[in-house]
mmCIF file of the N, C-alpha and C atoms, coordinates in Angstrom:
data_MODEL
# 
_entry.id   MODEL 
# 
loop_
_atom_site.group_PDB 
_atom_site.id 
_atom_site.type_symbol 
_atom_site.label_atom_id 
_atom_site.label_alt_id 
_atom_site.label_comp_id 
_atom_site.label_asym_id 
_atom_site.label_entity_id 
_atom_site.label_seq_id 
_atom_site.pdbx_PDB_ins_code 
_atom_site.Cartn_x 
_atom_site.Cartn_y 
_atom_site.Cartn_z 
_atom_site.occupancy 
_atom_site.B_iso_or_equiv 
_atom_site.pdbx_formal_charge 
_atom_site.auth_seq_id 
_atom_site.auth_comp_id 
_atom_site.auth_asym_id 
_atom_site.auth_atom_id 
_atom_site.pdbx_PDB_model_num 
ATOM 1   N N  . UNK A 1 1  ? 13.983  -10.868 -17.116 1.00 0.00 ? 1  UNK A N  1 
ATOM 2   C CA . UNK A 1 1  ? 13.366  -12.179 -17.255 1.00 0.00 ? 1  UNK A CA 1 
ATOM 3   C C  . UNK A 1 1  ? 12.172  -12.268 -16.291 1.00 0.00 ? 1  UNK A C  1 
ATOM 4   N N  . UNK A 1 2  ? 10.871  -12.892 -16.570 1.00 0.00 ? 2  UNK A N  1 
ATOM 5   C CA . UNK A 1 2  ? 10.186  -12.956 -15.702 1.00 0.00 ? 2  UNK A CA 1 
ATOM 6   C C  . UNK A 1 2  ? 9.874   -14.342 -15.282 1.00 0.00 ? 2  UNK A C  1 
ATOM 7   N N  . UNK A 1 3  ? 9.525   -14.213 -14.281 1.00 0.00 ? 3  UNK A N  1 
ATOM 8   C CA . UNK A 1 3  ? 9.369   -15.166 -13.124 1.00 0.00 ? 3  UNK A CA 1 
ATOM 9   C C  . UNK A 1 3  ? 8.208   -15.605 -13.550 1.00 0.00 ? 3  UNK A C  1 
ATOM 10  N N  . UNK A 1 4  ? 7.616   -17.044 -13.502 1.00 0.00 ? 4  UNK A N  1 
ATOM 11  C CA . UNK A 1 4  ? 7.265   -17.751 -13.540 1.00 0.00 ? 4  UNK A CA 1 
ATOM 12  C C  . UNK A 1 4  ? 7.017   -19.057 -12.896 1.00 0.00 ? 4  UNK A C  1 
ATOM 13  N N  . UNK A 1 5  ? 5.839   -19.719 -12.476 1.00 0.00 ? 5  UNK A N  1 
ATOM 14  C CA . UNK A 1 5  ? 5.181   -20.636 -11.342 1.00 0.00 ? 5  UNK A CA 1 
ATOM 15  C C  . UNK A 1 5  ? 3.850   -21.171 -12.028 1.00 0.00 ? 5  UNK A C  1 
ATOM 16  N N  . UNK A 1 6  ? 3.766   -22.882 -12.163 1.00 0.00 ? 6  UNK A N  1 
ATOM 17  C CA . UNK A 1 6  ? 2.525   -23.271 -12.148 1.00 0.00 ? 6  UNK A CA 1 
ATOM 18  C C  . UNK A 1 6  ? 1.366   -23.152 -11.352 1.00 0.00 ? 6  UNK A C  1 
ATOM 19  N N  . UNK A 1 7  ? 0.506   -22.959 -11.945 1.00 0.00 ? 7  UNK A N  1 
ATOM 20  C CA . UNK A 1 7  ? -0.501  -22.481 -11.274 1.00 0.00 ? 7  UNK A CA 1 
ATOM 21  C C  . UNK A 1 7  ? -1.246  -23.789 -10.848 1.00 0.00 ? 7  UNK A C  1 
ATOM 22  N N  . UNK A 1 8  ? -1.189  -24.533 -9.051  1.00 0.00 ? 8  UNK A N  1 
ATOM 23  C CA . UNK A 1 8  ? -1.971  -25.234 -8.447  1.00 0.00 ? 8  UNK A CA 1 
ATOM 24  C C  . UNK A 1 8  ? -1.092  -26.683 -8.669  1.00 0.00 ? 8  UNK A C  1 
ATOM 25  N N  . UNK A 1 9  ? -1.795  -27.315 -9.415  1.00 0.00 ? 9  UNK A N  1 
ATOM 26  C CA . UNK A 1 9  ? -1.816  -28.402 -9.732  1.00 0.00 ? 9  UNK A CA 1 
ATOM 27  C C  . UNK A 1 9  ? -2.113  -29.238 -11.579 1.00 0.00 ? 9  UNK A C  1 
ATOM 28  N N  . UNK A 1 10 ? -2.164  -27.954 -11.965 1.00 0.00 ? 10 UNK A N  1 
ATOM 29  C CA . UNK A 1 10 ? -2.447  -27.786 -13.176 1.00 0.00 ? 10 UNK A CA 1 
ATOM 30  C C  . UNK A 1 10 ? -0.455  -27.963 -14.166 1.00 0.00 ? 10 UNK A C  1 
ATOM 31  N N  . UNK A 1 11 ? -1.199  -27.665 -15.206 1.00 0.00 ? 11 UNK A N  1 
ATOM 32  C CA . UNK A 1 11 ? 0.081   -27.612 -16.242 1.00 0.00 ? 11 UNK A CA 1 
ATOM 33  C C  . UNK A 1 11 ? 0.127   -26.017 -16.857 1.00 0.00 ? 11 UNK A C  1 
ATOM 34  N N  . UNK A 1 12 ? -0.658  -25.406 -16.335 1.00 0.00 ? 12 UNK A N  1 
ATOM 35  C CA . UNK A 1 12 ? -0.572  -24.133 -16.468 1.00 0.00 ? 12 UNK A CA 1 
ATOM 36  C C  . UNK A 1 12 ? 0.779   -23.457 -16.142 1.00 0.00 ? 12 UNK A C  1 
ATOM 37  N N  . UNK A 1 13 ? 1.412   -22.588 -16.639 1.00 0.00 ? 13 UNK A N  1 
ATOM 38  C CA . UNK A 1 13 ? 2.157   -21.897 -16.062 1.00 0.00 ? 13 UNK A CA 1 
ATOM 39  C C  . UNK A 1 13 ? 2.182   -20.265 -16.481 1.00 0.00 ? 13 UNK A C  1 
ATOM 40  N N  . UNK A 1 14 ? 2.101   -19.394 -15.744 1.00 0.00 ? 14 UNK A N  1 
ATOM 41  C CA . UNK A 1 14 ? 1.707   -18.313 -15.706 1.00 0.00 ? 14 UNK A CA 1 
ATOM 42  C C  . UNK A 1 14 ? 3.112   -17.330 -14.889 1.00 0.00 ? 14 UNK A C  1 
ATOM 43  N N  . UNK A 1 15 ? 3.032   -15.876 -14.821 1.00 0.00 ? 15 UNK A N  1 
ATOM 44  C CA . UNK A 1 15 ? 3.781   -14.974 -14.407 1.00 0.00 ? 15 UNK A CA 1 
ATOM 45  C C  . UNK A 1 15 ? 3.430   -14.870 -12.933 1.00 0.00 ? 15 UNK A C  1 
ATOM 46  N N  . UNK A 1 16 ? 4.862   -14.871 -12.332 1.00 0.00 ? 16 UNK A N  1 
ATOM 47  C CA . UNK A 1 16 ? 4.000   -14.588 -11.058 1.00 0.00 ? 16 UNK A CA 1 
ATOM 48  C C  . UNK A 1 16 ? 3.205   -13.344 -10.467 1.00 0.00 ? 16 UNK A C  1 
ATOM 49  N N  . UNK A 1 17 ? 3.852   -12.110 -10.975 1.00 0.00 ? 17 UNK A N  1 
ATOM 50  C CA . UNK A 1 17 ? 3.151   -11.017 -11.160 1.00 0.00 ? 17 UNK A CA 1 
ATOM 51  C C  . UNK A 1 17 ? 1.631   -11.312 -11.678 1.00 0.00 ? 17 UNK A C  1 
ATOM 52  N N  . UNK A 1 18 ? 0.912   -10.994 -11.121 1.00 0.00 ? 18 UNK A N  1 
ATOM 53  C CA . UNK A 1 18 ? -0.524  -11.123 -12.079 1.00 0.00 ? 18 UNK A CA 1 
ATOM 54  C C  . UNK A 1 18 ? -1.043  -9.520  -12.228 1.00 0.00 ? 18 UNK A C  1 
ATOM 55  N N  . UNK A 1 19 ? -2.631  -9.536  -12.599 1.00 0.00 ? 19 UNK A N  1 
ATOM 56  C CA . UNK A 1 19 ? -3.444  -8.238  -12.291 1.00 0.00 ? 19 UNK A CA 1 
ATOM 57  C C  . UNK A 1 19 ? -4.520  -8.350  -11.693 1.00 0.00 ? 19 UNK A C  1 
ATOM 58  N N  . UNK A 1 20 ? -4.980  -8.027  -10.326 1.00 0.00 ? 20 UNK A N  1 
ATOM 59  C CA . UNK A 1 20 ? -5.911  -7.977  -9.603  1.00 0.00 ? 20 UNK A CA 1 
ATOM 60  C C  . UNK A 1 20 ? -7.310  -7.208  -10.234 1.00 0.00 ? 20 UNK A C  1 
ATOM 61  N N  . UNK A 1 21 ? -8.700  -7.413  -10.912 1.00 0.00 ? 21 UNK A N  1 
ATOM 62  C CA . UNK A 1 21 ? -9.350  -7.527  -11.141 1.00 0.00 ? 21 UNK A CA 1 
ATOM 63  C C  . UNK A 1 21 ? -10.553 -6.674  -10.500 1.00 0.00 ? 21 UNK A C  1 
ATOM 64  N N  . UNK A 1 22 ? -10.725 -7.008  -9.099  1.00 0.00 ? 22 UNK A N  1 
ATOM 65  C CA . UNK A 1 22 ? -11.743 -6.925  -8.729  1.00 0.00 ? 22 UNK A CA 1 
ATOM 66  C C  . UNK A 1 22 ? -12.316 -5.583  -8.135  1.00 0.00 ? 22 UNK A C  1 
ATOM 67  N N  . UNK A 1 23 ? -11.255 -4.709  -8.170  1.00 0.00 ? 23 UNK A N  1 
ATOM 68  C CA . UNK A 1 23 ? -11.935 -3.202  -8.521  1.00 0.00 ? 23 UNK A CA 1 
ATOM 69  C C  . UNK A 1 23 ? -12.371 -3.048  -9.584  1.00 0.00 ? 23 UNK A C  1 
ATOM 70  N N  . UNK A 1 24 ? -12.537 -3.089  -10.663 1.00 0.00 ? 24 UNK A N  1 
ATOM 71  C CA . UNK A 1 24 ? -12.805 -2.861  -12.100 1.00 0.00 ? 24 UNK A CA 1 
ATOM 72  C C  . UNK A 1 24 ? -14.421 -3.324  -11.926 1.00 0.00 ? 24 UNK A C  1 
ATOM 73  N N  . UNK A 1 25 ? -15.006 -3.736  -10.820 1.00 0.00 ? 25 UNK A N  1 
ATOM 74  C CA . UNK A 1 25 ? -16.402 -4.060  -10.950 1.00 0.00 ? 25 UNK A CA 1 
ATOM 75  C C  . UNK A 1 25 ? -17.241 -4.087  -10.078 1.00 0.00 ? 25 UNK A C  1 
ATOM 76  N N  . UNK A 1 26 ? -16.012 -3.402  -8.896  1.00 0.00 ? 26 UNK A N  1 
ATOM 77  C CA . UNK A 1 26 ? -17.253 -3.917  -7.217  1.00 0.00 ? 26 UNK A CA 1 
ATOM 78  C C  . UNK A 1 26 ? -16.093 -3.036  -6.277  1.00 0.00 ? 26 UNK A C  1 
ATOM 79  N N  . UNK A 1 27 ? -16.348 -3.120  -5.431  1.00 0.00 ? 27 UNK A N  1 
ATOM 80  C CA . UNK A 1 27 ? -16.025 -2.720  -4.113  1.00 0.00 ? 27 UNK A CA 1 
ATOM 81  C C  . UNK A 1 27 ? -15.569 -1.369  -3.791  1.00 0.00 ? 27 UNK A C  1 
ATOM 82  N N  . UNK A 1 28 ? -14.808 -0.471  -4.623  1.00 0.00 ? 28 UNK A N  1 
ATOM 83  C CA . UNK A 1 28 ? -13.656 0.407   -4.424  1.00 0.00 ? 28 UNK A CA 1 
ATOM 84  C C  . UNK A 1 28 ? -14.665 1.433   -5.226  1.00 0.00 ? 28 UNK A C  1 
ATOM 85  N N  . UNK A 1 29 ? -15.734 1.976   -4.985  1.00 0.00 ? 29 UNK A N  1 
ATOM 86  C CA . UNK A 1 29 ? -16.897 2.864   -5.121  1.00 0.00 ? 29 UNK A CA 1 
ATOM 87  C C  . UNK A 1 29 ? -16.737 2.533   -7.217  1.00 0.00 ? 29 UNK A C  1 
ATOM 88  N N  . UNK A 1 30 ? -16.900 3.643   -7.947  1.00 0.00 ? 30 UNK A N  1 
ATOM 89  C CA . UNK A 1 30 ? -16.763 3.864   -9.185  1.00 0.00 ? 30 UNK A CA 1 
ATOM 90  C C  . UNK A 1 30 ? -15.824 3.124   -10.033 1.00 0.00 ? 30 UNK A C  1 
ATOM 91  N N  . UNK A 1 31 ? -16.096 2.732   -11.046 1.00 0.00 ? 31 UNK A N  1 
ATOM 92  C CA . UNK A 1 31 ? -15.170 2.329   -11.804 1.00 0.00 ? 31 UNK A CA 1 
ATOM 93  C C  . UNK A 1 31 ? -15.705 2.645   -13.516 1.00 0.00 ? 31 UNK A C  1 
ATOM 94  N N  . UNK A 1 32 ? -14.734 2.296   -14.354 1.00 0.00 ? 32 UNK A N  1 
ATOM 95  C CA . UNK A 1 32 ? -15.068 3.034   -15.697 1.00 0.00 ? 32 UNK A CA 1 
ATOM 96  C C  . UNK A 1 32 ? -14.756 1.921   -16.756 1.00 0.00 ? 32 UNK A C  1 
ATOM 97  N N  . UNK A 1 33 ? -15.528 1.005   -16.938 1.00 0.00 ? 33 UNK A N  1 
ATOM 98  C CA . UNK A 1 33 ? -15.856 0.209   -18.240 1.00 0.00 ? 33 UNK A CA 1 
ATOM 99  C C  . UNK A 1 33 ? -14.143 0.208   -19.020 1.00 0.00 ? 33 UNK A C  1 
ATOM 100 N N  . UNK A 1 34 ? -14.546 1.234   -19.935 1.00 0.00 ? 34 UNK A N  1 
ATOM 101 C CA . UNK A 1 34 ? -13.493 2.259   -20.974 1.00 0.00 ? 34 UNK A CA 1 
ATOM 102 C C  . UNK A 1 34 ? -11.901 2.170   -20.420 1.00 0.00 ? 34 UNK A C  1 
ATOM 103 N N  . UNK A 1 35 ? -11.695 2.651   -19.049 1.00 0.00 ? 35 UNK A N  1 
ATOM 104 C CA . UNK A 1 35 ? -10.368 2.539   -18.287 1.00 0.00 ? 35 UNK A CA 1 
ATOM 105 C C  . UNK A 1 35 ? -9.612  1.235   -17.920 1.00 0.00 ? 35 UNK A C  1 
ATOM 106 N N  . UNK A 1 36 ? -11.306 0.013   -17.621 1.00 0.00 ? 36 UNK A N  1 
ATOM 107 C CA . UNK A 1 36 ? -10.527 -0.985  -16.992 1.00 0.00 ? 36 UNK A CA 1 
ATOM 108 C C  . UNK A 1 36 ? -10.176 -1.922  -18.505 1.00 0.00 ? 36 UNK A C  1 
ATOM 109 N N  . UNK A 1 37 ? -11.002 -1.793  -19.157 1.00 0.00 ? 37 UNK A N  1 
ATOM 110 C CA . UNK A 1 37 ? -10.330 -2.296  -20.421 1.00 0.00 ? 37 UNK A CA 1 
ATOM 111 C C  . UNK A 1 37 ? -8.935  -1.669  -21.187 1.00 0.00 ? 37 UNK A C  1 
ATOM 112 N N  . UNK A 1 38 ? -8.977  -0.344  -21.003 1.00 0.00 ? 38 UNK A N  1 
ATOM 113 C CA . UNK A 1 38 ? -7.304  -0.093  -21.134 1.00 0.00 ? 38 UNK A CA 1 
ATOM 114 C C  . UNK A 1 38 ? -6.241  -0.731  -20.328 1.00 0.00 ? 38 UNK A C  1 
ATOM 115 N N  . UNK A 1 39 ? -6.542  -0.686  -18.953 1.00 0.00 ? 39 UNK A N  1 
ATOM 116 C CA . UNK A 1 39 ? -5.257  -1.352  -17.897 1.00 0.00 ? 39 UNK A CA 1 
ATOM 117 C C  . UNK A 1 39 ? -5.090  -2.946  -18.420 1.00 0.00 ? 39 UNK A C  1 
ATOM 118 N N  . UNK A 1 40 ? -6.476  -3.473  -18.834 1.00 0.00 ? 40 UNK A N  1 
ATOM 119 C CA . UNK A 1 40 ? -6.213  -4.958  -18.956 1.00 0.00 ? 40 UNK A CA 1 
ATOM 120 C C  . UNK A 1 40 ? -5.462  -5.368  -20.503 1.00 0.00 ? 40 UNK A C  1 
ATOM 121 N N  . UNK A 1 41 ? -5.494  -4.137  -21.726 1.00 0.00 ? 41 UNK A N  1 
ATOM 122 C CA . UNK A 1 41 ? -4.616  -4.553  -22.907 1.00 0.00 ? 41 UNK A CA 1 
ATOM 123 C C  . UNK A 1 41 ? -3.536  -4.017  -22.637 1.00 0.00 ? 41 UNK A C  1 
ATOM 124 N N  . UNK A 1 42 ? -3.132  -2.973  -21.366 1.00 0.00 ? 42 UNK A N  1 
ATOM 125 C CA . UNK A 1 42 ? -2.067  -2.276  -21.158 1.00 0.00 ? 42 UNK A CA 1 
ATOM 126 C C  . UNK A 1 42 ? -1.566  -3.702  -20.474 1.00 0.00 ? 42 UNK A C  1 
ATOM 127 N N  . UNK A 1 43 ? -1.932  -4.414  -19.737 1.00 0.00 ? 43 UNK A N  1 
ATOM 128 C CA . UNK A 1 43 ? -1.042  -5.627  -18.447 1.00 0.00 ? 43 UNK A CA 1 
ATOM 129 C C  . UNK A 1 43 ? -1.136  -6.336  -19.657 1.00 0.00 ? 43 UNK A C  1 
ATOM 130 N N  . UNK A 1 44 ? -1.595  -7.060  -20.635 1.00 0.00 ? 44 UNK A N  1 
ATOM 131 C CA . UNK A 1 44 ? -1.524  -8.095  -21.985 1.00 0.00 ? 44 UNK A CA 1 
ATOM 132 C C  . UNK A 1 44 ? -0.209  -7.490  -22.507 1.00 0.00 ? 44 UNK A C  1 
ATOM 133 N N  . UNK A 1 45 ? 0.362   -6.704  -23.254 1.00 0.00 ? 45 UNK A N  1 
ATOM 134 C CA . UNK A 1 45 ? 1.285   -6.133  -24.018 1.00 0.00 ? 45 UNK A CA 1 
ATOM 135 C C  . UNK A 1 45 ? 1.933   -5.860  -23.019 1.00 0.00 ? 45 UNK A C  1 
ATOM 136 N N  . UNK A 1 46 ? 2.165   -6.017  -21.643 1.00 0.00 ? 46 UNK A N  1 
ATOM 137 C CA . UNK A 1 46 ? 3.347   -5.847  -20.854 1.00 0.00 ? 46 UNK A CA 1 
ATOM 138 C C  . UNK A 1 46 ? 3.490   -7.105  -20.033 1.00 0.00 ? 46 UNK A C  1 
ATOM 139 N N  . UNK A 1 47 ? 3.007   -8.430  -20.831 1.00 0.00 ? 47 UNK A N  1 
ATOM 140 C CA . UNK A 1 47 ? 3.540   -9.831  -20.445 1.00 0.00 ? 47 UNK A CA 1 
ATOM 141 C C  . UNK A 1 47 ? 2.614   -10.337 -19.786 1.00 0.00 ? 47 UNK A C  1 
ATOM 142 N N  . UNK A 1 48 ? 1.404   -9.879  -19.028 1.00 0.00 ? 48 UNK A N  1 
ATOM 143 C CA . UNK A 1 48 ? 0.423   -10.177 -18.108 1.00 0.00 ? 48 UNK A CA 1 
ATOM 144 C C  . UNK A 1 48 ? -0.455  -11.493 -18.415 1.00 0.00 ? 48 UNK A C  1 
ATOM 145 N N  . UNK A 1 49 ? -0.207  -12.490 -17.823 1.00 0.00 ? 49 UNK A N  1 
ATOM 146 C CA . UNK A 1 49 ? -1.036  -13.757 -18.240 1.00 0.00 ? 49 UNK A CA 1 
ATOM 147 C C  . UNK A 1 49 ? -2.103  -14.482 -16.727 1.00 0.00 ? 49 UNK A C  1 
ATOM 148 N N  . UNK A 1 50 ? -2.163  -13.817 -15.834 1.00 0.00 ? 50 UNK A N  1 
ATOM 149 C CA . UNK A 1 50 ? -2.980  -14.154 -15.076 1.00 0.00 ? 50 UNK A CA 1 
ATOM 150 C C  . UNK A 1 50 ? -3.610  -12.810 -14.520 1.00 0.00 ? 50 UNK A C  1 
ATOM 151 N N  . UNK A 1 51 ? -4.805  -13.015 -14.542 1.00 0.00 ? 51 UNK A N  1 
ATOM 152 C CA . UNK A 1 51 ? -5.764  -12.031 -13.937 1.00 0.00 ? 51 UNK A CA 1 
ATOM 153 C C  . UNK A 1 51 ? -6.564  -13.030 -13.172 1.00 0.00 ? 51 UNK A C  1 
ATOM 154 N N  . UNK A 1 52 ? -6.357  -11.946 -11.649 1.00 0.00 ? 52 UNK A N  1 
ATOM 155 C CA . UNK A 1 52 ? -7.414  -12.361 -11.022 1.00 0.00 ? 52 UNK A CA 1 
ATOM 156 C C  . UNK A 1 52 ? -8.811  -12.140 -10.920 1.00 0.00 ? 52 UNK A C  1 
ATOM 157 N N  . UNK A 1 53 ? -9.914  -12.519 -10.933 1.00 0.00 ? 53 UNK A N  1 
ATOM 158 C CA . UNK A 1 53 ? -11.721 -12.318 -10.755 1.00 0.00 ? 53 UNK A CA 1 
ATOM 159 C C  . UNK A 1 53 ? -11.934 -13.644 -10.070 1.00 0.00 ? 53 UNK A C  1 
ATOM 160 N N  . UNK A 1 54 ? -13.315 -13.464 -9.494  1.00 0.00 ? 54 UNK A N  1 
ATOM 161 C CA . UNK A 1 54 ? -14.363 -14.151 -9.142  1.00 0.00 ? 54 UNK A CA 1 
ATOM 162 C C  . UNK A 1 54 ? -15.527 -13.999 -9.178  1.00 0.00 ? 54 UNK A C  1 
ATOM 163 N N  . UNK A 1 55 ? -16.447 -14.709 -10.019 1.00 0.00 ? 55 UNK A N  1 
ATOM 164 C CA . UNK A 1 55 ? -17.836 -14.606 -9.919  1.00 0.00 ? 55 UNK A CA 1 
ATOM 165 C C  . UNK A 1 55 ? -18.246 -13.725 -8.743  1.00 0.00 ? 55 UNK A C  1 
ATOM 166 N N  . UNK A 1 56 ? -18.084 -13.318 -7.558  1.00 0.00 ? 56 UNK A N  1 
ATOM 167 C CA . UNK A 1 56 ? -18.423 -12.757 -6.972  1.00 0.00 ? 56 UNK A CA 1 
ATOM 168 C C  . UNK A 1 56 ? -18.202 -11.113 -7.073  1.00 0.00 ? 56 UNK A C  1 
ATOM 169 N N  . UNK A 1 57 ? -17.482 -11.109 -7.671  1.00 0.00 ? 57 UNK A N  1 
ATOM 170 C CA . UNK A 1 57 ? -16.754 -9.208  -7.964  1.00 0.00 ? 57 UNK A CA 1 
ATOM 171 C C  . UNK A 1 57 ? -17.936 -8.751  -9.241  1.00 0.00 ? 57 UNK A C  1 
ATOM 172 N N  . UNK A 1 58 ? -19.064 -7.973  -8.290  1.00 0.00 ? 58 UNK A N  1 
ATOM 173 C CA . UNK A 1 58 ? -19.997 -7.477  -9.558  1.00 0.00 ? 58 UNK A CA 1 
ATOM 174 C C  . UNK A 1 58 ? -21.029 -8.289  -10.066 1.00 0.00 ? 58 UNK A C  1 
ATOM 175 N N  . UNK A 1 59 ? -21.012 -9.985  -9.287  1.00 0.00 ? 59 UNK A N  1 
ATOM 176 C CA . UNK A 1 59 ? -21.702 -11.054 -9.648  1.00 0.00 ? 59 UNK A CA 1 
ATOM 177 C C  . UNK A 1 59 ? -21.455 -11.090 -11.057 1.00 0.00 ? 59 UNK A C  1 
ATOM 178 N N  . UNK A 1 60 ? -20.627 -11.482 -11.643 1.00 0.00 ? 60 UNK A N  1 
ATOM 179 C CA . UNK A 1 60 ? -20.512 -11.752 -12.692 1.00 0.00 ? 60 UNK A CA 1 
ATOM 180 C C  . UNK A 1 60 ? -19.765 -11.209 -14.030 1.00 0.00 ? 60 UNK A C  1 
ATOM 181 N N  . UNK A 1 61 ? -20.163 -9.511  -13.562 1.00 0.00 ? 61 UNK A N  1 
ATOM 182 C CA . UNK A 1 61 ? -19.758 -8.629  -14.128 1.00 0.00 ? 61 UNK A CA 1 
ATOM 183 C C  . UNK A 1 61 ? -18.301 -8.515  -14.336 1.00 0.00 ? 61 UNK A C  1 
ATOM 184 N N  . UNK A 1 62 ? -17.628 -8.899  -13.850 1.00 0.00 ? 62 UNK A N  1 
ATOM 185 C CA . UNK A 1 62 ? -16.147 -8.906  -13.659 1.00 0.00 ? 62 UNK A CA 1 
ATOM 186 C C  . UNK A 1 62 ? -15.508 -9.787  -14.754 1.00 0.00 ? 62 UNK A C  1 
ATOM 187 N N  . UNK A 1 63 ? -15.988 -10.973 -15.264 1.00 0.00 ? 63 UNK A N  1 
ATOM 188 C CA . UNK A 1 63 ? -15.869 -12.206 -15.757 1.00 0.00 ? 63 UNK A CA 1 
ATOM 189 C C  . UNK A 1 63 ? -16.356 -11.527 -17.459 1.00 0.00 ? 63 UNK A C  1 
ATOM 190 N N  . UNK A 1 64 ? -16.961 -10.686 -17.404 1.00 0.00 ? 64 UNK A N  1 
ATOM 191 C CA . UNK A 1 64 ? -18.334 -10.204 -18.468 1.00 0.00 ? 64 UNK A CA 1 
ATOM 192 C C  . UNK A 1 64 ? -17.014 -9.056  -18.977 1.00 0.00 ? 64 UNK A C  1 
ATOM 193 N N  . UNK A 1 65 ? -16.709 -8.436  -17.985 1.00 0.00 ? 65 UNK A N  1 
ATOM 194 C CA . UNK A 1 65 ? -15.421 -7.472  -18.220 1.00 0.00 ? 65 UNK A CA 1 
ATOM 195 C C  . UNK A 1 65 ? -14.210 -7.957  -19.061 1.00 0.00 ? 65 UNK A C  1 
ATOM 196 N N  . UNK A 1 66 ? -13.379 -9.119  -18.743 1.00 0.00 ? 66 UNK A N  1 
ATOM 197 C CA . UNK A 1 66 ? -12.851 -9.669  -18.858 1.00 0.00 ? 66 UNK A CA 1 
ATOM 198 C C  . UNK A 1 66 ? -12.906 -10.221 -20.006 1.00 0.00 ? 66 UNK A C  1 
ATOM 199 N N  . UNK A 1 67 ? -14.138 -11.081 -20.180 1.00 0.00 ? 67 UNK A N  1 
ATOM 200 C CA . UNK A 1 67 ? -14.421 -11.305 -21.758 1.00 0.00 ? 67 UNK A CA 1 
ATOM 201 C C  . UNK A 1 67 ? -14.132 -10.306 -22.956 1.00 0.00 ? 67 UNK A C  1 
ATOM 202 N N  . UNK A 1 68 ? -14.774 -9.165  -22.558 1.00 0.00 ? 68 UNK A N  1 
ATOM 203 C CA . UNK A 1 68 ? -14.921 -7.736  -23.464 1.00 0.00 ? 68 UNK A CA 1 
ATOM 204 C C  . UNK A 1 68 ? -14.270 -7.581  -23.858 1.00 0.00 ? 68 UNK A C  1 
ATOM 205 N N  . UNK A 1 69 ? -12.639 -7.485  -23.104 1.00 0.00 ? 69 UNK A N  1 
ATOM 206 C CA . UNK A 1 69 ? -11.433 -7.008  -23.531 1.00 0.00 ? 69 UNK A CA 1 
ATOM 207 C C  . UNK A 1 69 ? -10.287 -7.913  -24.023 1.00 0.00 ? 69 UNK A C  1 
ATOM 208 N N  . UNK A 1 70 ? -10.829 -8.969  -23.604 1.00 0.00 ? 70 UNK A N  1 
ATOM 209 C CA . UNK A 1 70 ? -9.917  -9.970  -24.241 1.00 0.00 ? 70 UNK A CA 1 
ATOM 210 C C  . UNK A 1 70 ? -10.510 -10.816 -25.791 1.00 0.00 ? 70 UNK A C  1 
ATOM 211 N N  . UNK A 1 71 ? -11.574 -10.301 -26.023 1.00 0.00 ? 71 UNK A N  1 
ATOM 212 C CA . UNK A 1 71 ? -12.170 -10.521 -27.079 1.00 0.00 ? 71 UNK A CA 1 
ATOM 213 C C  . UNK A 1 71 ? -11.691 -10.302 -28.369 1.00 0.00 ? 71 UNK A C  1 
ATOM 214 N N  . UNK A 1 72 ? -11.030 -10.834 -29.602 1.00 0.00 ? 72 UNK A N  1 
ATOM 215 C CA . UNK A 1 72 ? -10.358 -9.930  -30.063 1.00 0.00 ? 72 UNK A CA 1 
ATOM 216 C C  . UNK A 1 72 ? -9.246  -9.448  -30.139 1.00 0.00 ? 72 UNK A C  1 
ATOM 217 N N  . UNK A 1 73 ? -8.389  -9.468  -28.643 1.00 0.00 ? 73 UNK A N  1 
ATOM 218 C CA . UNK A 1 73 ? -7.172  -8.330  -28.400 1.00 0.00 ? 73 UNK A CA 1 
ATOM 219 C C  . UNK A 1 73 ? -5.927  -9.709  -28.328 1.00 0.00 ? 73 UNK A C  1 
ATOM 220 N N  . UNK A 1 74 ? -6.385  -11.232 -28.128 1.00 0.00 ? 74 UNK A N  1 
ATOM 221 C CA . UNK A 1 74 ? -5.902  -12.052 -27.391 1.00 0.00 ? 74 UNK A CA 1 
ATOM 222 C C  . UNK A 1 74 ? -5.508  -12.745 -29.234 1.00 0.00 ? 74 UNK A C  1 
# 
C-alpha cells in the first residue's frame, strides 16, 4: 500500500515517495534527454505522482523536460 500525504495546504494528495528532478537538467555534470524521459514513464507506471523541479534547474529546462514526457504518456 502506498503512503500518501496532502500536499501543503492544497486538496492535492500525492505519494509520499516522489522523484527528484533536478539532475535531469542542471547540476550533476551530463545528462541525457532520451534517459531522463525513460526514468520519468518508468516512476509514472510504478505509481509516481509527484515530481520534483524548479524553474531554476536548467532555467526552465527542467519544466520543458517534464512537459515532453508527460505529454501524451499521462
Amino acid at each position: 500500500m502506498r503512503q500518501t500525504t496532502t500536499l501543503g495546504h492544497s486538496k492535492l494528495n500525492v505519494n509520499r515517495i516522489g522523484l527528484g528532478c533536478m539532475g535531469m537538467s542542471e547540476f550533476y555534470g551530463s545528462f541525457n534527454e532520451q534517459e531522463s524521459i525513460k526514468t520519468l514513464h518508468k516512476a509514472i507506471d510504478l505509481g509516481v505522482n509527484f515530481f520534483d523541479t524548479a524553474d531554476m534547474y536548467g532555467w526552465g529546462a527542467n519544466e520543458q523536460l517534464l512537459g515532453k514526457a508527460f505529454k501524451g504518456y499521462l
